[in-house]
Every structure is written in C-alpha cells, then in structure tokens.
Wavefront OBJ file of the C-alpha trace (Angstrom):
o trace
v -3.559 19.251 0.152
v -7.032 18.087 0.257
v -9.124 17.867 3.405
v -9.252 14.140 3.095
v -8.012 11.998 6.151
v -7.864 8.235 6.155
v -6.345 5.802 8.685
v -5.446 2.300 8.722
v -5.623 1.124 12.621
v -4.514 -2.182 13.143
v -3.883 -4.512 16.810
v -0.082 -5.146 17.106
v -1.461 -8.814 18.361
v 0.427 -10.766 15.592
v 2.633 -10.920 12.269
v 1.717 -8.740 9.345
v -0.965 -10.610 7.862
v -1.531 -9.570 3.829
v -4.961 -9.051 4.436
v -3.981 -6.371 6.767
v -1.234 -5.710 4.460
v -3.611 -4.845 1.026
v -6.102 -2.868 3.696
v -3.487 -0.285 4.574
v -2.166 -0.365 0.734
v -5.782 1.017 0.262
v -6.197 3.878 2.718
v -2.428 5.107 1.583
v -3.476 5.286 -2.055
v -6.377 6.809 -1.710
v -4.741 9.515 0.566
v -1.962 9.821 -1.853
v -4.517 9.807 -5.013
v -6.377 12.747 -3.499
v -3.471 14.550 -1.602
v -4.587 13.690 1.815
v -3.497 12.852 4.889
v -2.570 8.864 6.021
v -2.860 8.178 9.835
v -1.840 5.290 11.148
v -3.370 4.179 14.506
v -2.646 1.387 16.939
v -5.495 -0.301 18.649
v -3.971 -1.560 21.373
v -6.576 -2.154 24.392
v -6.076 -5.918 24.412
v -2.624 -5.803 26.770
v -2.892 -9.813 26.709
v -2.338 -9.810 23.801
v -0.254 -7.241 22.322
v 3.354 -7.341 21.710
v 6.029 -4.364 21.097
v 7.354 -7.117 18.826
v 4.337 -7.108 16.450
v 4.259 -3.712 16.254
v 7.857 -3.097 15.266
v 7.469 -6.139 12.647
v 4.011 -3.768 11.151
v 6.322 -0.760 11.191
v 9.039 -2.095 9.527
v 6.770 -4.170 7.166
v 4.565 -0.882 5.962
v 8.012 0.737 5.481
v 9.481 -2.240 3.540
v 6.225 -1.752 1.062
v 6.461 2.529 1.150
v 3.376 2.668 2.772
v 4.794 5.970 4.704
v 2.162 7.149 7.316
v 1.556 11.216 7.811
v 0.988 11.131 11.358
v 1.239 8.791 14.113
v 3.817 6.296 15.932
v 7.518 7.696 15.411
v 5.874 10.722 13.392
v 3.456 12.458 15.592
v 0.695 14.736 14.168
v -1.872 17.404 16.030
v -4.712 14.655 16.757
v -3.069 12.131 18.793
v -2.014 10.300 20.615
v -2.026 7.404 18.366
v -2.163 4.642 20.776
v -5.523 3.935 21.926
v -3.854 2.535 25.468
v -2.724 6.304 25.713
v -6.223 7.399 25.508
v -8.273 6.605 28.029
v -9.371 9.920 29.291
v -10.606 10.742 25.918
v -12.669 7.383 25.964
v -14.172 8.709 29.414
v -15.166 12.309 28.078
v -16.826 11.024 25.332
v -18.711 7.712 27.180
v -19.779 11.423 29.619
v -20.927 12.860 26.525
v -23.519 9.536 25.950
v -24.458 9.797 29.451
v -25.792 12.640 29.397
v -27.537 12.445 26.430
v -29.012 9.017 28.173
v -27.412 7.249 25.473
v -25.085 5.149 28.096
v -26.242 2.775 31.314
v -24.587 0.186 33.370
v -25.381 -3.269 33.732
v -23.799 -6.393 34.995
v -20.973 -3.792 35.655
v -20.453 -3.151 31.881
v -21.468 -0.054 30.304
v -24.479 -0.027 27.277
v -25.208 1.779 24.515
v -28.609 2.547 24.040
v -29.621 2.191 19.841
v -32.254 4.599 18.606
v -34.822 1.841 17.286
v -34.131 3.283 13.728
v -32.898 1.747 10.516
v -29.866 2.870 9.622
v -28.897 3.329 6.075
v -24.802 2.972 5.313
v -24.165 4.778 1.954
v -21.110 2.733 0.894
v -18.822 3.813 -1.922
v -18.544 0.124 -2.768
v -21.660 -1.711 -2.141
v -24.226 1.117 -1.989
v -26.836 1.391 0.089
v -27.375 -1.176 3.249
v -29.873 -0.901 5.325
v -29.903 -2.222 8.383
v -31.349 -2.362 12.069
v -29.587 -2.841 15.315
v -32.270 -4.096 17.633
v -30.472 -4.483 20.646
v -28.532 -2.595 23.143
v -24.574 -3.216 22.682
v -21.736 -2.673 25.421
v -19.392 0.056 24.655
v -17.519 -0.521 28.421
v -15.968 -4.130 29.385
v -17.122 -5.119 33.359
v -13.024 -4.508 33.906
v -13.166 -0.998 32.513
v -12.045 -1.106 28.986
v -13.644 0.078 25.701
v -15.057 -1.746 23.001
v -13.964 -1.922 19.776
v -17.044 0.017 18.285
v -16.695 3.036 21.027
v -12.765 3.627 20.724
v -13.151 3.385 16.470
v -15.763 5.625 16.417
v -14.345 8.112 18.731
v -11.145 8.035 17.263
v -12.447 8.434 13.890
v -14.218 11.880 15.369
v -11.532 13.452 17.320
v -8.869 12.602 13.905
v -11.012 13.479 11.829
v -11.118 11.038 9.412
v -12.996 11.456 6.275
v -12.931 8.248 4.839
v -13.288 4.665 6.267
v -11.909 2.163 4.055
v -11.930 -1.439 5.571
v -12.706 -5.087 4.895
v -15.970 -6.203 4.013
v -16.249 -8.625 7.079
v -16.812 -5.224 9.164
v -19.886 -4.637 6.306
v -22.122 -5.545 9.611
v -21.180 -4.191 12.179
v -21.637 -0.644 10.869
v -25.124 -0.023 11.571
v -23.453 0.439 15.122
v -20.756 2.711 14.234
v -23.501 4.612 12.565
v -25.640 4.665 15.531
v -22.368 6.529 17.731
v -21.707 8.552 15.280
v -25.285 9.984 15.351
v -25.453 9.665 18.734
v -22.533 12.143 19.370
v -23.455 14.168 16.470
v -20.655 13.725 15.034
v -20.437 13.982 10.558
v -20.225 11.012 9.051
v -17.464 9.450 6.983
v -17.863 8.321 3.645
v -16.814 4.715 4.121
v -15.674 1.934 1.750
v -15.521 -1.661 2.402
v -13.452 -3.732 0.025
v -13.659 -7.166 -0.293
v -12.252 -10.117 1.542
v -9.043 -11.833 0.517
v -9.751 -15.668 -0.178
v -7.234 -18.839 0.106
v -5.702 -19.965 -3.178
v -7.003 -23.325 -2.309
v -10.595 -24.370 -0.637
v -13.195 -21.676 0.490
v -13.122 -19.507 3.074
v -11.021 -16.195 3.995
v -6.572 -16.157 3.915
v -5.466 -16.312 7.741
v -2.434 -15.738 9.201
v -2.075 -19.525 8.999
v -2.293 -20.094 5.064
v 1.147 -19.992 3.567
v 2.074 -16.845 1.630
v -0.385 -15.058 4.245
v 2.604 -12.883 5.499
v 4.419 -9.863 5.004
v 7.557 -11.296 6.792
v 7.636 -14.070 4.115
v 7.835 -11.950 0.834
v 10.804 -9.742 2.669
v 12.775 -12.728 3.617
v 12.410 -14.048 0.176
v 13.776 -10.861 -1.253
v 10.891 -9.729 -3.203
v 10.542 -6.666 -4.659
v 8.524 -4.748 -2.547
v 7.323 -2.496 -5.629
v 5.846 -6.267 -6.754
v 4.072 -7.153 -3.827
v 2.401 -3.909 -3.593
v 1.313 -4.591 -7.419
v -0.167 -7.496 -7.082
v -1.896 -6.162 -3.529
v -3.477 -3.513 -5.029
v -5.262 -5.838 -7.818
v -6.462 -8.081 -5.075
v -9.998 -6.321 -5.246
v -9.077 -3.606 -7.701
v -9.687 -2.797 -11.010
v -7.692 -0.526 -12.774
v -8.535 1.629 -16.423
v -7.853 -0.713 -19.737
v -7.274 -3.851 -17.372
v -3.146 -2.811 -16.435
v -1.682 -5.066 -14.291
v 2.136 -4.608 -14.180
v 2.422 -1.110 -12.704
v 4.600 1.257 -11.280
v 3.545 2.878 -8.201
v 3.344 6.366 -9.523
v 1.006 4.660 -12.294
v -1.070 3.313 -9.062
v -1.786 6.531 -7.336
v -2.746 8.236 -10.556
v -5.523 5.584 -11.144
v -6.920 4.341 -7.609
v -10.106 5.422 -6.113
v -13.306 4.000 -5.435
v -15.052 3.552 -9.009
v -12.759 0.823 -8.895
v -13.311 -1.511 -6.053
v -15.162 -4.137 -6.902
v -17.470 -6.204 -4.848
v -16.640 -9.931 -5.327
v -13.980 -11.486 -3.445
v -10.321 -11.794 -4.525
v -8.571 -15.005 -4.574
v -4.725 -14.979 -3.485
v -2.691 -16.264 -5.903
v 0.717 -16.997 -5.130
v 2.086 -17.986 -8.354
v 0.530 -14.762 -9.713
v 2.431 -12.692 -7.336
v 5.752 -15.109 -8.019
v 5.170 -13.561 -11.710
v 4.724 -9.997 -11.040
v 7.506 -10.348 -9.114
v 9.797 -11.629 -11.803
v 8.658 -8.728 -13.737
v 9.572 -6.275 -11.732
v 13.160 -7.433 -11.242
v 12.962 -7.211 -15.199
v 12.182 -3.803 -14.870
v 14.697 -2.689 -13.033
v 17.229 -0.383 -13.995
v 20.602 -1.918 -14.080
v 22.513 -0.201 -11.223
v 19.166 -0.775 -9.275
v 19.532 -4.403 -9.713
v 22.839 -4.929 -9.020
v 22.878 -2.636 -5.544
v 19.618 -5.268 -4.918
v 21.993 -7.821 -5.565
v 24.908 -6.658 -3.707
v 22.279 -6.497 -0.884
v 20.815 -9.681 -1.120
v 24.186 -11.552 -1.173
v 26.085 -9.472 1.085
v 26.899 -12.675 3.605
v 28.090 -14.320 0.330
v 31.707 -14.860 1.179
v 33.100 -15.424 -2.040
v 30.997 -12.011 -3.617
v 33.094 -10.136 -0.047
v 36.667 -11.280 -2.247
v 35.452 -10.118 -5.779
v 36.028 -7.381 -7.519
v 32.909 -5.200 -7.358
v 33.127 -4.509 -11.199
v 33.551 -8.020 -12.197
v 30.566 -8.971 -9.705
v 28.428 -5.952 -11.179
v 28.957 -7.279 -14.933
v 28.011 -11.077 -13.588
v 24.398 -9.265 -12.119
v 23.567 -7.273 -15.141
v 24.364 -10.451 -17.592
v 22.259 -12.391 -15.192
v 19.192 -10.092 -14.917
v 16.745 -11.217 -17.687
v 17.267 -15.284 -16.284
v 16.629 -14.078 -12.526
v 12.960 -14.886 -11.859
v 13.383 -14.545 -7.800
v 16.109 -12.903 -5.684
v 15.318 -15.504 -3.244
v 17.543 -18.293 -5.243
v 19.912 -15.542 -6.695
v 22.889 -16.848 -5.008
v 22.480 -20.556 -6.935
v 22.462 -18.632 -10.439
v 25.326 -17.176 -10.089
v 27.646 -18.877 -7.560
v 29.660 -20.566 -10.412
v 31.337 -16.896 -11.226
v 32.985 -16.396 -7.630
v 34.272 -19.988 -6.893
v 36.073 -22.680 -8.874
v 34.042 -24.925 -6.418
v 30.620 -25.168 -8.085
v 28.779 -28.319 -8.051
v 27.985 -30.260 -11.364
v 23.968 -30.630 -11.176
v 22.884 -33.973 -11.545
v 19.582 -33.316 -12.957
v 21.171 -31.127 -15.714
v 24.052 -33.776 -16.691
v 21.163 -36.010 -17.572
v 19.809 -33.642 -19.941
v 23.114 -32.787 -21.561
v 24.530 -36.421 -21.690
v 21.261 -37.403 -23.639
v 21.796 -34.739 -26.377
v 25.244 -36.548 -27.732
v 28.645 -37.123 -26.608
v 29.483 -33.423 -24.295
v 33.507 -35.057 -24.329
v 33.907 -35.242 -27.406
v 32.593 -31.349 -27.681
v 34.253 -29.964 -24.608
v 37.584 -31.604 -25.569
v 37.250 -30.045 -29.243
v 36.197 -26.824 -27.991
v 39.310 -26.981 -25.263
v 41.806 -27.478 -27.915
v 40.034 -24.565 -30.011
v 40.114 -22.332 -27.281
v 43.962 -23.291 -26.528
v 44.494 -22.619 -30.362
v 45.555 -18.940 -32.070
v 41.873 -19.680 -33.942
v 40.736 -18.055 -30.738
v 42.565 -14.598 -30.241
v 39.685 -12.718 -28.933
v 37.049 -13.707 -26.419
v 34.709 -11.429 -26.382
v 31.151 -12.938 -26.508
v 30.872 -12.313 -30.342
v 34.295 -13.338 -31.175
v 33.394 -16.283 -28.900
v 29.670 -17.176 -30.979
v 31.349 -16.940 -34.295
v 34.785 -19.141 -33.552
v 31.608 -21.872 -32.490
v 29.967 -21.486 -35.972
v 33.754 -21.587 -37.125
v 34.722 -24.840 -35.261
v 31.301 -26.247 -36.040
v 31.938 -25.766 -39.567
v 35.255 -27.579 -39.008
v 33.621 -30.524 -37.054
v 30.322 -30.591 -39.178
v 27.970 -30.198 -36.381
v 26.061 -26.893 -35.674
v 27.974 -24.361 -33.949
v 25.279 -24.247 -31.235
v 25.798 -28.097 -30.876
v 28.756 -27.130 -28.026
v 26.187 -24.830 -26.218
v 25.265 -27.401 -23.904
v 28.627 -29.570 -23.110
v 30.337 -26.276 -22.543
v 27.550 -24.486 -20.859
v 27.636 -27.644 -18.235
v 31.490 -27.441 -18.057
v 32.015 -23.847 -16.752
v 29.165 -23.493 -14.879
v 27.648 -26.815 -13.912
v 24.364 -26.041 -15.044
v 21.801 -26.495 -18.383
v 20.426 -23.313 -18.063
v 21.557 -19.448 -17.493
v 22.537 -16.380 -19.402
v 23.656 -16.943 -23.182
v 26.909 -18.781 -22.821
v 28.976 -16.734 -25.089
v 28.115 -13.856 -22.894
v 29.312 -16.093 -19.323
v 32.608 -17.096 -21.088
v 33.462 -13.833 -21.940
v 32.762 -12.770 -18.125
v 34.453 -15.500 -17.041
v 37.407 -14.971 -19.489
v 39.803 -17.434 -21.469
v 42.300 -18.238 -18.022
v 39.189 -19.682 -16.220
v 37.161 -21.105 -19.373
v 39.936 -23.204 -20.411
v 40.847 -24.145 -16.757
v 37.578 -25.129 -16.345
v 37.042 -27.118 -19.631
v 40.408 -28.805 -19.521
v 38.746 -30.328 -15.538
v 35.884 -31.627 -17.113
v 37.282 -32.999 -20.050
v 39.145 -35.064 -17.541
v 35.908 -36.113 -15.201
v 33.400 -36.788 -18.045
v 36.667 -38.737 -20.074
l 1 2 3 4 5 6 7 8 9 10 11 12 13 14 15 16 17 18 19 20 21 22 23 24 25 26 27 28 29 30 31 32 33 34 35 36 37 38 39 40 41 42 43 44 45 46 47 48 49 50 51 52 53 54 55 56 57 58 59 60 61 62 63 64 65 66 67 68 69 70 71 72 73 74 75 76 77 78 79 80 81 82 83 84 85 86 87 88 89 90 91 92 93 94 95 96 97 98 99 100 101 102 103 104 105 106 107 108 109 110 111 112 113 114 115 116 117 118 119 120 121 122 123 124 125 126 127 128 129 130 131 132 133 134 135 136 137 138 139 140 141 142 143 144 145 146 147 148 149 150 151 152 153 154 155 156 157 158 159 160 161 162 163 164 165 166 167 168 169 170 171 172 173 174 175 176 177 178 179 180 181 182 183 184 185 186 187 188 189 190 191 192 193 194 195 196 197 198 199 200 201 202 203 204 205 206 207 208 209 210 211 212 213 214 215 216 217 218 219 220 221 222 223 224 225 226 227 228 229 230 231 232 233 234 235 236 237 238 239 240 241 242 243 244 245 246 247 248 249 250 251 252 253 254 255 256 257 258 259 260 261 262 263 264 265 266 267 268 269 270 271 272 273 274 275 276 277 278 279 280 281 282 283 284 285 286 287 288 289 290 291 292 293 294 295 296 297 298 299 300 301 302 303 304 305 306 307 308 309 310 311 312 313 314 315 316 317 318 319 320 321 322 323 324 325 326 327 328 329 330 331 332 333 334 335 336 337 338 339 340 341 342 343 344 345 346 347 348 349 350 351 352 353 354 355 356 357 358 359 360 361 362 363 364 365 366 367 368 369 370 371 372 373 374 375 376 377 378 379 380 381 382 383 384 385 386 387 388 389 390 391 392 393 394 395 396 397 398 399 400 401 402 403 404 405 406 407 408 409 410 411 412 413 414 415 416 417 418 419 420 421 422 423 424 425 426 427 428 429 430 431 432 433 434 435 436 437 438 439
C-alpha cells in the first residue's frame, strides 16, 4: 500500500447530487490507482441543516456505485472520528495552537485568522500554478461557537493525513486560505487537484440539485447499471489513453490519475449516459442479466407464478433489445400473461404494410398443419420461407402480422426466437384470438 490518503467529505444537507457523486468517483480512483487509502468524512457542523436521512441516502448511494470507503462512518479507521460534530475538542486544540502563535483574535465575538500578507502560490496538479493573495483577515470561529469551513477542512486534512486534495474547481479560490492554515500550523502540504465543474445539458451555468438527471437517487430507481453511471462519471472531466469510453471498472483504475484531468468544463449529457448505459446491460454476462432481471421485476406478479427457467430463457432472448431496465417489465410482459395489450401505435404500422389477417390466418392454419412438426426457432424461420413459397410472398412478409399477434407489439427479439419460447400451445392460441379480432 502506498502512503497516499485521499478523502471525499461531503454535508449530509441534501440528496446525492452527481456533482458530488463524480467528486468522490475521483478521490476513490485515484486511491485505488495508487493503492491508497479512501476516507470518507462527514462535515456536519450545520445541525440546521443536516439530516440522518441524507446521510444514509450518500451511504447507500456510494455503495450502490462501489465507491467502498477505507475508513470512516460504519468502518472506523485510526484518525477519526469522522464526524466533524464529534470533533470539537480537536477544533479547540488546534484554534490554541493559532493563538499562540498570534495567528487567532476575537472580534465581534467571532474568532479571526490573521493572513501573513504573502502571496501564496497553489501548485495544482490540474491547473498549475495560481498565485494568489488573501488581503484580509477571515473568521475561522462563528460568534455562536462553531468552526468555519476553512478551519475544520484544513485541520482535518492534518490530523488524517491526507495527501491529496482532489475537489471541484469552484473551491479553485478559496485555497489561498487553506494554504495560509496550513502554513500557519506548519503543517506539509497536500498536493491538491481541482477538477472541473459539471455544467447543465441545457443553458449555462453549473448542474444543481434542481436540474433533472442531477441525482444519484434517480439513476438507482431507474435501474441503471451502476457500472454505467460510474462510466460515464468518470469521463465527465476525464480523459482517458486512445480516447476509451465504454469501460470496465478494473480498466478505470488502471488508467486514472492526474495527467488526465482536464481543465475545461464538462457538460452533462443525459442521453450520453442513457447510451452507456444500454451498453453495459449488453455487456453483461448472461446469468448476470437475468439475476438483474429477476431483481428488477421481483413485484412482477405474473414473473412470482413462472417457472424460473422459462423466465430465465425469456431474459437472455431479450437482452440485446433491452436498452433500459427501467421499462424492462413492458418488453417482456407478453411472455407471463395471456393479457397483453395490443399497442395502438404499432397496429398502425403493421396494418399499413398489407393485410396482417390474411397472414396470421395462413400462418394459423400452417402452424395447426403436420407442415409444422417442430418449433424450434429454425424449424420455425424455414416453415415461413416454406409457406411463403406456397403463398408467393416473402417468408419474412408474416414477421410483422404474427409478431403483433403473440406479443402485441412491432418490435422485440427475432420472432422465430419468441415463438419458440412461447411454444406451439400458446402461439396458436394466440394467433387463432387475433385472427378473430382483426377478422
């Protein structure tokens, strides 16, 4: 293990914003790209307007995306505690410490810092050098007796020991402060990195917690992958070797660091992440996919009643066509209840192609026939190109009628392949009912 310590310290004052989401992504690659250690840390001074709520939604949100923390809340570690409402008489040692070094004063019953007068210089891994000078004074005490942000980072970044600060740009200017406490303790000085902001998909300005797709809590109720989300995080300000975007997150780890931040804002793009989400479920081994699915429709009442062999060969037929797990449940409801719903929008587009009667009715009576003994999908594909011969039409010519019979749809899996799941009781069943609604 290497001696390099990160942290990602966020304020359990809201939902899991993505912002906050792709900063924490950051710190745990880079710990897990080096070997180091990931600390998560709760900055929790403002008791207005914290909520135990918020923090179990971050929890279970950095656990839903694998970003497992080395020490701190639920995990422990030698440098905490990890609340910063547990650690107040650390705050007052160290405000001692400025005291007596004259660094500290009191006024309007707050508590100052007093700056050196000197530029400061932040060496940033991302955007070089800054210089910059902090000209006035700055609190470090609140008149009611709590700590400002800038003390209770700093010191917390000393006693942990962290290494490495890798933030949001927006915190690019307040630095030059953080730099003056860390001097004034005497205390090394981490390398830090700011990355850049995360944009709206639409207008200017920064994503808030506001702009839809802006949450964590949205992507897990929609059933994305969480290997997806992390993907597309990760390239929000990232550039990887040879331009890769579709990555596992072994890939990830083996090329993230620093030389590849970039300094230009990243724009969130939510039909970017819809994709790299549909390519992950494509990636997906097939026993992966189908426990996903199992999960995903496990209030399905009909999947409860079906045979989980039947319902495993229905998920792995219907894995290249599923683009979202979110809408899972509509592809493939049609194999677990004689109830589906004929579409509206699709009977336009197969009514418009020819007469779908006349084909389901000749494809019924083929099917009823000893032309048909088999019905496997490719005993199924050739008896079309058979009957289609017979009828002088293209065998593929029934694709649609049929397709719209059994299933009520335009569009799914290859149709020889969801007759053969379905098998020849419930095809023809099915056929012989539409050939009498469509009569």
């Amino acid at each position: 293990m290497s001696n390099v310590r990160v942290r990602f310290a966020p304020s359990p004052t809201g939902f899991f914003h993505i912002g906050s989401a792709r900063t924490a992504l950051f710190n745990w690659l880079y710990a897990r790209h080096t070997k180091g250690v990931f600390v998560l840390r709760i900055e929790d001074t403002d008791q207005e307007r914290n909520r135990e709520e918020y923090l179990n939604i971050l929890k279970d949100g950095m656990r839903w995306l694998g970003l497992d923390w080395d020490e701190g809340p639920d995990v422990g570690g030698d440098y905490g505690p990890y609340f910063q409402s547990q650690r107040a008489d650390i705050y007052r040692q160290y405000l001692q410490i400025l005291r007596d070094k004259g660094r500290a004063y009191d006024k309007d019953g707050a508590v100052f810092f007093k700056v050196s007068g000197k530029k400061q210089v932040l060496h940033d891994a991302v955007y070089g050098d800054v210089e910059r000078l902090e000209e006035k004074d700055f609190p470090i005490f609140r008149s009611n007796g709590t700590p400002v942000f800038h003390f209770v980072n700093v010191v917390d970044d000393i006693c942990m020991k962290i290494t490495h600060v890798i933030r949001g740009q927006d915190h690019l200017t307040n630095t030059n402060k953080h730099i003056e406490l860390f001097e004034a303790f005497g205390a090394p000085m981490p390398q830090f990195a700011h990355i850049p902001l995360i944009l709206k998909s639409e207008g200017q300005g920064k994503m808030s917690k506001r702009d839809r797709g802006a949450l964590i809590e949205e992507y897990q109720a929609k059933n994305f992958l969480p290997a997806a989300v992390r993907n597309y995080l990760c390239l929000l300000g990232w550039n990887p070797k040879d331009n890769e975007e579709i990555m596992g997150i072994d890939r990830i780890i083996e090329l993230f660091d620093f030389g590849g931040i970039v300094k230009s804002n990243a724009r969130f793009d939510e039909r970017k992440m819809a994709h790299f989400n549909t390519e992950h479920i494509r990636l997906l081994d097939t026993d992966s996919f189908c426990e996903l699915a199992f999960k995903v429709l496990k209030d399905d009442a009909a999947l409860k009643s079906a045979d989980r062999d039947y319902a495993r060969r229905v998920f792995a037929l219907c894995q290249p066509k599923v683009s979202n797990m979110e809408f899972l449940g509509d592809m493939v409801d049609y194999f677990f209840t004689e109830e589906y719903v004929f579409d509206p929008e699709s009977e336009k587009k197969v009514f418009k192609k020819g007469q779908p009667p006349a084909r389901m009715a000749e494809a019924l009576e083929f099917f009823n026939s000893a032309d048909c003994p088999n019905f496997d999908a490719q005993s199924i594909f050739d008896g079309f190109e058979r009957l289609g011969a017979l009828k002088g039409v293209k065998g593929t010519d029934y694709f649609q009628p049929i397709r719209y019979a059994v299933t009520g749809r335009a569009a799914g899996p290859e149709l020889p392949a969801i007759l053969a799941t379905l098998g020849k009781e419930k095809t023809v069943s099915r056929l012989a009912r539409a050939v009498a609604k469509f009569a």
